[in-house]
C-alpha positions, 0 to 999 in steps of 0.5 A, a space after each residue: 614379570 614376577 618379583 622373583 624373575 627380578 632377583 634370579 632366573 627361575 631356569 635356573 632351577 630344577 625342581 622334580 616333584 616325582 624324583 626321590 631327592 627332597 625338593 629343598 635338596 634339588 633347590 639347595 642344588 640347583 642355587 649351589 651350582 647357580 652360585 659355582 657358575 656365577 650365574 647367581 654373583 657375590 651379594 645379589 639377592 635372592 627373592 624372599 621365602 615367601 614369594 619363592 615357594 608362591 612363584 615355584 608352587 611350593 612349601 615355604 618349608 622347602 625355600 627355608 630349608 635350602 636357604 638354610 642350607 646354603 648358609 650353613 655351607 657359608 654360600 
């Protein structure tokens, strides 16, 4: 089991290289509606940038960018 597997469930995010929406805004998205469904609950953890975007075949960019998001909007 990966290290991110421990912090979330990686079902719960969808990410579509060939859709137009950026991918840090469909994985802002996809952590928001985790965090409104509680499948992600009040202070639990989530992986680091770094093993996120290695985990999701991403640009670290993209994990900052909706990790950044969600704490503007207080999440």
């Amino acid at each position: 089991m990966s290290k991110v597997a421990s912090f979330i469930s990686l079902a719960i995010i969808q990410l579509d290289s060939t859709a137009a929406e950026p991918l840090h805004r469909q994985l802002y998205g996809s952590l928001r509606q985790a965090i409104l469904q509680q499948q992600l609950t009040a202070g639990q953890r989530l992986p680091s940038t770094r093993a996120l975007a290695d985990e999701l075949n991403v640009s670290r960019n993209t994990i900052v960018n909706a990790y950044e998001q969600l704490l503007a909007e207080g999440y």
